[in-house]
N, C-alpha and C positions, 0 to 999 in steps of 0.2 A: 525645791529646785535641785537639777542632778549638778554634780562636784564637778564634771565639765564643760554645762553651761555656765555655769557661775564665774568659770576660771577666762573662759569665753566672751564674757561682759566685761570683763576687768583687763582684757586686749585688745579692744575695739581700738581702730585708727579712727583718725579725726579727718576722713579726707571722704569725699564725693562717692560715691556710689551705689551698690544693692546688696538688701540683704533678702536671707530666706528663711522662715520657721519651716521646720520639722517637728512631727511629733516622732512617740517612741517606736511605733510603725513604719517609719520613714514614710509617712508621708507629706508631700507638701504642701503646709498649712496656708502662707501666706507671701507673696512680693511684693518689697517694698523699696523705694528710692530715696535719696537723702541727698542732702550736702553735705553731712556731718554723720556719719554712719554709727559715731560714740553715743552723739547725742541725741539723734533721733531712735535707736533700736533702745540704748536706758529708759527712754522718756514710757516704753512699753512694762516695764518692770517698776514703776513709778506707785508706791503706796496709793496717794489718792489717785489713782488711773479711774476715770472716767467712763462710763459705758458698759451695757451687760454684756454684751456679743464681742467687745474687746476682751474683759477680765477671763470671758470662758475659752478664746482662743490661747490670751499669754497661759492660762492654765495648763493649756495641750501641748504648749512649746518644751519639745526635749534636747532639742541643739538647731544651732544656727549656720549659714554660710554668709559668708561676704564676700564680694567683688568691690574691686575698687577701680573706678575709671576717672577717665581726664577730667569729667564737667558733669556740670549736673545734668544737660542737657543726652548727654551720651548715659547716664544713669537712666534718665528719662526714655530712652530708646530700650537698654538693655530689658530693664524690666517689663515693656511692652512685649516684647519678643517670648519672655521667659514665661511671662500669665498666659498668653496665645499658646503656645507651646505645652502647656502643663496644667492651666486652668486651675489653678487653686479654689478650695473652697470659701476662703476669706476674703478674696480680690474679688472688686467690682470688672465687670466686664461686657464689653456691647454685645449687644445681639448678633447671631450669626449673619454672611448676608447670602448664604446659598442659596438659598430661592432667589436673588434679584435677580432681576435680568440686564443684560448688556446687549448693547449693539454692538456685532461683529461686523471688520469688514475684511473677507477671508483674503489667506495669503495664497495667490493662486492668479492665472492672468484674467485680465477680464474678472476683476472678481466682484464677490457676489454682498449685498449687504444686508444683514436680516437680524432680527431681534434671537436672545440665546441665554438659556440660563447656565452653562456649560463653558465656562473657559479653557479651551486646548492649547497649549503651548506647542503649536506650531507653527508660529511666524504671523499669526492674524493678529491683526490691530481690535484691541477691546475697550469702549469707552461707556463707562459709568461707574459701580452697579447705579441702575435708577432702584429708588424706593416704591416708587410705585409703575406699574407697566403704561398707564395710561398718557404718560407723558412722553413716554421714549416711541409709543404707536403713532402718536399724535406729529413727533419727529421723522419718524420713517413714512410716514402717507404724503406730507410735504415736500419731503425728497425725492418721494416716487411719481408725485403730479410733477415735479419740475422736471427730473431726469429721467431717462429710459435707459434701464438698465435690465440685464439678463437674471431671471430667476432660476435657467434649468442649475444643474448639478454637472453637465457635461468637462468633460478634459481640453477646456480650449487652447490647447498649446500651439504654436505660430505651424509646428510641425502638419497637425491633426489638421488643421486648417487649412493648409495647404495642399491637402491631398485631397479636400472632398469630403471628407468624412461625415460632414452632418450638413442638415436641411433646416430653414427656418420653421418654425412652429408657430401655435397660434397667436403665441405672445406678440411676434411677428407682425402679423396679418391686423392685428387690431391695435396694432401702433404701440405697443407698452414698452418695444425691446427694438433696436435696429440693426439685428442681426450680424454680431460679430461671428458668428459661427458658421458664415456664408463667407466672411473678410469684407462685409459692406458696413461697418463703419471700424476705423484701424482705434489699434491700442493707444495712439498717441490720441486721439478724442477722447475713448474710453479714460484713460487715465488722467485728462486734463480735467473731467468730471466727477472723478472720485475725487481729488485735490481741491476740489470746490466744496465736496460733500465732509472732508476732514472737518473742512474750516465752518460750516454749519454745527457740527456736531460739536464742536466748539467752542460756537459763540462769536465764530470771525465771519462775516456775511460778503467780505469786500470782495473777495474772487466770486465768489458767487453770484453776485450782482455783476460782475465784471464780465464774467462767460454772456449769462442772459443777455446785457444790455449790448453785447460783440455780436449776438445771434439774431438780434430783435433790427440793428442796423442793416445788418449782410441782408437781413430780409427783404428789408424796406427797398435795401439800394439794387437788389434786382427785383424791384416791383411783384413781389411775394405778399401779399396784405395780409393777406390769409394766416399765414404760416408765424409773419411779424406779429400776426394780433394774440395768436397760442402764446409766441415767448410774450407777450407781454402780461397774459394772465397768468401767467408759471413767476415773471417778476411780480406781480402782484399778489400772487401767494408768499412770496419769499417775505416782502416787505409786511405783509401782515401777520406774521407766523415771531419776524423779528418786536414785530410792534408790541405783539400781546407779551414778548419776553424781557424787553428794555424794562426796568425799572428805576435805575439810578443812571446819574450823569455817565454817558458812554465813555467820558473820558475816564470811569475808573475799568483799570483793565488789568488785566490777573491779579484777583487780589479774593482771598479765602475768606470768610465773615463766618463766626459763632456766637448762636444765642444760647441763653439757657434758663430755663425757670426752675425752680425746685420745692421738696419738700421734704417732712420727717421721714420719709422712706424711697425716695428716689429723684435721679435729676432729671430734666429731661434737655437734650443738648440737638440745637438744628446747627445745620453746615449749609452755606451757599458757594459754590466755586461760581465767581465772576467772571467773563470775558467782553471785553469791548462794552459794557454797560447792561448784559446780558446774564442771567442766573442760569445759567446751561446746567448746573448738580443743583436738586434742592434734595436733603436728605434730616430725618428727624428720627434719635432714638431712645430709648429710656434705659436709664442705669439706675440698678437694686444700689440704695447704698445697703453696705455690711456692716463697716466698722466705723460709721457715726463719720465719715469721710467730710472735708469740707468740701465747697463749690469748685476752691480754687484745684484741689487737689482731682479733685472729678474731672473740668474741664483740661489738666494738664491731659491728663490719660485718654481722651476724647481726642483734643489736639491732635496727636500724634496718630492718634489708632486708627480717624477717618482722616485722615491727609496721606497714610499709608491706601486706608483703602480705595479712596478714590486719584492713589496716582498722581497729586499734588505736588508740583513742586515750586508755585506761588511764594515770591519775596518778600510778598506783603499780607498778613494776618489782621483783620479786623474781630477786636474782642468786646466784650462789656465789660468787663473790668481786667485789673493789670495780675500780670502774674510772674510769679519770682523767678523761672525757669524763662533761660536766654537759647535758642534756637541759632543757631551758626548761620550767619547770610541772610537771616529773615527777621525784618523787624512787625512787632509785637504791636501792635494801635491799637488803645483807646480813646476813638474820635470824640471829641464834645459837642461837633456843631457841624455842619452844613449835611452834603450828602452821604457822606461816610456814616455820621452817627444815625441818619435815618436807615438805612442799609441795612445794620447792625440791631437797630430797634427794630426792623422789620422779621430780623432773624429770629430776636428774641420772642414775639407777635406768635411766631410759628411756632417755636417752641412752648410756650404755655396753650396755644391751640390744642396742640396735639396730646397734652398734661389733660387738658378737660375733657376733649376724647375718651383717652383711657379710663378714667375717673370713673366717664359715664358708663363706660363698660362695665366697669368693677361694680358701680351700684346696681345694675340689673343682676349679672350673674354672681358676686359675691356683696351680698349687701351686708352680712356682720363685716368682712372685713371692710369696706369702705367707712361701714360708722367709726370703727376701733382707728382708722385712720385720721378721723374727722376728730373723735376726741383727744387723739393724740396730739394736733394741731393746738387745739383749743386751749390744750395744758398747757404748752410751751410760751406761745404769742400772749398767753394772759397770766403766765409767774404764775401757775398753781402748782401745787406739789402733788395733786392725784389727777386724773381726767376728772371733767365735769358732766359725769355721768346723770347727773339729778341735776335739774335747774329752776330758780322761781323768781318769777320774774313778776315787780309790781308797779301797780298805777295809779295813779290818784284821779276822780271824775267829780267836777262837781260844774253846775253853772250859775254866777252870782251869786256862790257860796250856800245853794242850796239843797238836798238832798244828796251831800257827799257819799261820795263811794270808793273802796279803796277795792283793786283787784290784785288777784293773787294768781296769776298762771305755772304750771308745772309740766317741765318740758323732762323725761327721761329717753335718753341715747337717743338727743338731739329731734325727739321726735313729742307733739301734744299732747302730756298724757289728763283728758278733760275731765275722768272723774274725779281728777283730785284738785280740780279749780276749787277756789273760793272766792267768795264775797264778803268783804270788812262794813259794816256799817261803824264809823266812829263813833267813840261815846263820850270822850273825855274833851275833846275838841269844838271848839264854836265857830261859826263862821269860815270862811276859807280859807284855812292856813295847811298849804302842802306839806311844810317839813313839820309841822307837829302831829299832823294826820300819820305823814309817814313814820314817825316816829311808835307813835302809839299801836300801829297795824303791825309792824316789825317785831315790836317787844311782844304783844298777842299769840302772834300765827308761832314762835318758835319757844316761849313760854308753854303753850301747850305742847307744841310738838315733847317738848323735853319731859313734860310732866306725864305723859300717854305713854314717854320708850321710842315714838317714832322715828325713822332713820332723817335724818339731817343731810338737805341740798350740799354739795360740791359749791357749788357759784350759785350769789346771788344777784341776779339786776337789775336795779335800780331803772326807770326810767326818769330821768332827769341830771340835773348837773350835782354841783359839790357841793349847794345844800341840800337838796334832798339827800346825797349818799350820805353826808353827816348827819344827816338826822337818825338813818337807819343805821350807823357804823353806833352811835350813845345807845342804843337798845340792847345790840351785839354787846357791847361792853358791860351791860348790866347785867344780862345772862351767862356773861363768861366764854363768850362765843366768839369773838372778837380773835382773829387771826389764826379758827378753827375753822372758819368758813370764809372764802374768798366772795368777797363783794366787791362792787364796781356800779357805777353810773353811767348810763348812755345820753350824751344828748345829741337831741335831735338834729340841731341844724347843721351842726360840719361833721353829726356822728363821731364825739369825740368820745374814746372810752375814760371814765377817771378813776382813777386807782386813791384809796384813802390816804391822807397824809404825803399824796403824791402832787405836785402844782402842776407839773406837765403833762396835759394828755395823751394816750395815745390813738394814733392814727392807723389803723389795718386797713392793707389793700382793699377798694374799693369788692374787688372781686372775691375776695378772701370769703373761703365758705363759714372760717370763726364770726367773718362780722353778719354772712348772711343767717346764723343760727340770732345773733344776738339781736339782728334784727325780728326775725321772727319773733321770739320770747317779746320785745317791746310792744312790736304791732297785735302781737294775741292778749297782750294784755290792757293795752290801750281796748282794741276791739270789745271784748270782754269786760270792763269796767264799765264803756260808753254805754253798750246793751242794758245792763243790770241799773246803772244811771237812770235812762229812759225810761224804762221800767217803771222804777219809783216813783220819776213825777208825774208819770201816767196814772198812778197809783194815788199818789197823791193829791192831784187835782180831782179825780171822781172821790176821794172820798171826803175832802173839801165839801164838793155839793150836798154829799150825803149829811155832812156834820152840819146843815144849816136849818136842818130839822131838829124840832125840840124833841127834845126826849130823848133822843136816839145815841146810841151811843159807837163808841170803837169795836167793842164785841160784836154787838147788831151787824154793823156795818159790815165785818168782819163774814159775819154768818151769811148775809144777802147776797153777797159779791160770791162768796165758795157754791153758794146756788144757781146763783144767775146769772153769772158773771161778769155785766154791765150796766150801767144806768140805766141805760135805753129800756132792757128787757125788767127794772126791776120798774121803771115809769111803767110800763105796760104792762105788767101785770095784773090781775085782776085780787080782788079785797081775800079772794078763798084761797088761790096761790101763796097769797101773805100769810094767812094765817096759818097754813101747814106751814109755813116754814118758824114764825114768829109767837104764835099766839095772835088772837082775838083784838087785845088790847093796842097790841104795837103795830100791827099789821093793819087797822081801823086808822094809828096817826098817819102810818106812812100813804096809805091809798089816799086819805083826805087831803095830805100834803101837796100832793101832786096831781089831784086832781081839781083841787079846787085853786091852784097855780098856775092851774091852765099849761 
């Protein structure tokens, strides 16, 4: 560390704000916010400091700056400004949103309203970005069956108008437009239909139902049927357009909601802006984490980042969980019960949606990185200390303790690798006892593996509860394996995992791809057991019939069946067939046996 960082750590104030790494390049490495700008920039210079991608950034750090502001909230802002601004390479940061599109409604008379990826700062009103185009189309066609508004590009100013200057067109003539560009309908119509189209755009419906139902009367009351029965399917558009967008009690009304799901390498954060009971923004994006960042820390930077972007200035925040940064004038909800927390879980809904989306992206186009992700997962959620790159998973098969079978399946990077199945026929065990079966198959399959050199499974699992995984943890122990190799038990009915020497199970999300692997490994090995089971008694039972012939023995048997390979065909055979395969003498018992048994 250089003599004036050093001197640098040792001046740190104790007060709210942001700090910045540089390396010896000047460049900047990383923005960060604080309450405690002492104790949170030390906590990075901290011996057991945690994390690869941390220890290799504090490595690059050649000096620091600090700002110190009034609140952590204003810290909170600064440092948004300053990653936007400068993009460090260590800061998490959302996606760009230059491609979205907004709906403009230009500043100009008469003015015009059309979808635009291009925000001009000159005086036009812009509302979104939408995340996706198809919603904000699906907005502007609803607008455009209720309202008739002008699409040219013309200069309609009251002047140009008044001279003559332009002629209707065909927008005109086929009803789309009512011709302000002739002065046949005035700006005070025009503009009392834009002020209805603000309040759509929105989420506020009530002026716009208010025009309609003033337009749909005046019709009616000079006996206009016709023209009443138009406004009334333009309201009947309006109302079903509202319908498909109401989702929570209309009485919640400007109020922001964030979900978020996550994982070992990114979060994934959705935003709903509410109005009158209405989602008018629905917006979802994913953040790289870098520096091993928490949820809370994510969602602060999200917070602020898309409430800048979409223009928010909502008093009320609905969260999934609480966070330590206070927001001046806006309070912070996390709802537990009625229509708020469902709101909120719907958010979150969207967010892990759109987590599996990508996912499925990544397994088609990058499928090593998606497994390297999956095993990543796997470490963490099951306390291992490497990935569980190698897996073997066993089962025990027997029916009223008869022709036991123990199976051995082997799953490498998460995927069945079937040459290296086995099959345990027990030998030391009588009758049907699981946990000695399991016992006996355990110490077997890794007894050899150690005495051959073979490479040794990551994670082992167990199908069943805490005494089968006891019975395989006494084997591990004998071979010396015991807390060299991670094992665990699945059971079946609430899918609880159990950890050795642990009482409390654990529960992984139902959707978790850790339990959908570990299911796998169960069910291949259950499958695979049942099979090779089957097998046997099938096996077993024709050679039953066979052993009820005298003379005959298990080699014989043995030899007929690799020939003939059924009953059926060794009954029907003929006395010469027997003998090329047996000899004279054995081949005379068995045709006699069966043919004079009729």
């Amino acid at each position: 560390m250089n003599p004036s960082l050093e001197l640098q750590l040792k001046t740190l104030p104790s007060e709210p704000g942001v700090y910045r790494y540089y390396d010896k390049n000047e460049q900047l490495l990383y923005v960060g916010k604080a309450k405690n700008l002492k104790k949170r920039v030390l906590s990075y210079f901290n011996k057991n400091l945690s994390g690869y991608r941390i220890k290799i950034m504090v490595g690059k750090i050649h000096r620091l700056e600090t700002t110190i502001v009034n609140s952590e909230y204003d810290a909170l802002l600064l440092e948004n400004n300053l990653i936007k601004e400068h993009q460090p390479f260590y800061n998490v940061m959302l996606k760009d949103d230059k491609t979205y599109p907004w709906i403009c409604i230009k500043n100009e008379d008469f003015p015009r309203i059309f979808l635009t990826r291009n925000v001009i700062k000159d005086g036009s009103e812009y509302y979104g970005p939408y995340a996706k185009v198809r919603p904000a189309k699906i907005l502007l066609d609803t607008i455009k069956h209720i309202y008739k508004l002008r699409t040219c590009n013309l200069n309609l100013s009251p002047a140009k108008i008044a001279d003559g200057k332009y002629k209707v067109c065909l927008e005109y003539h086929i009803k789309n437009c009512e011709g302000p560009c002739e002065d046949l309908e005035s700006k005070e119509e025009y503009d009392e239909k834009i002020d209805a189209i603000r309040g759509i755009i929105k989420g506020d419906f009530r002026k716009a139902k208010e025009y309609l139902v003033n337009q749909m009367m005046k019709h009616a009351s000079n006996l206009q049927f016709e023209e009443a029965q138009i406004i009334k399917e333009r309201l009947d558009i309006l109302e079903d357009y509202q319908a498909k967008n109401t989702v929570v009690n209309p009485n919640i009304d400007d109020v922001d909601v964030f979900g978020m799901t996550s994982d070992e390498t990114a979060a994934y954060v959705n935003f709903f802006k509410i109005r009158n009971g209405n989602i008018i923004q629905s917006f979802t994006t994913e953040i790289k984490k870098i520096l091993e960042e928490t949820d809370e820390d994510i969602m602060e930077e999200a917070l602020i980042e898309i409430r800048q972007k979409f223009g928010s200035d909502s008093k009320e925040v609905l969260l999934p969980f609480h966070l330590s940064v206070e927001i001046p004038n806006v309070k912070l909800i996390v709802p537990k019960v009625g229509d708020k927390k469902r709101i909120v879980e719907l958010s979150e809904k969207n967010a892990k949606e759109y987590r599996l989306e990508k996912l499925k992206q990544v397994q088609i186009i990058d499928p090593e990185r998606h497994t390297n992700r999956i095993m990543a997962e796997m470490q963490k959620l099951l306390r291992m200390p490497v990935e569980p790159r190698h897996i073997e998973g066993f089962d025990n098969s027997n029916i009223q303790g008869t022709n036991p079978v123990s199976a051995c399946v082997v799953f490498k990077d998460g995927k069945p690798s079937k040459a290296d199945y086995r099959i345990f026929h027990p030998k030391t065990v009588e009758g049907p006892n699981d946990f000695a079966t399991m016992e006996e198959v355990i110490y077997r399959r890794y007894k050899r593996m150690l005495d051959e050199g073979e490479s040794l499974p990551q994670l082992i699992l167990i199908d069943g509860g805490k005494g089968q995984l006891s019975s395989a943890v006494k084997s591990l122990r004998l071979l010396g394996l015991y807390g060299k190799i991670t094992i665990v038990g699945i059971a079946k009915r609430l899918e609880e995992i159990f950890f050795p020497e642990d009482p409390i199970p654990l529960y992984l999300d139902k959707k978790s791809e850790t339990l959908k692997i570990l299911q796998r490994v169960r069910d291949e090995a259950h499958r695979f057991g049942v099979k090779h089971h089957r097998t046997r008694r099938k096996n077993s039972t024709i050679k039953s019939e066979l052993e009820e012939i005298p003379g005959v023995g298990e080699k014989t048997i043995e030899l007929l069946l690799s020939k003939l390979k059924s009953v059926k065909r060794i009954k029907e055979a003929n006395q010469e067939t027997l003998e090329e395969i047996l000899g004279k003498s054995k081949a005379k018992v068995i045709w006699e046996f069966f043919n004079n048994n009729g």
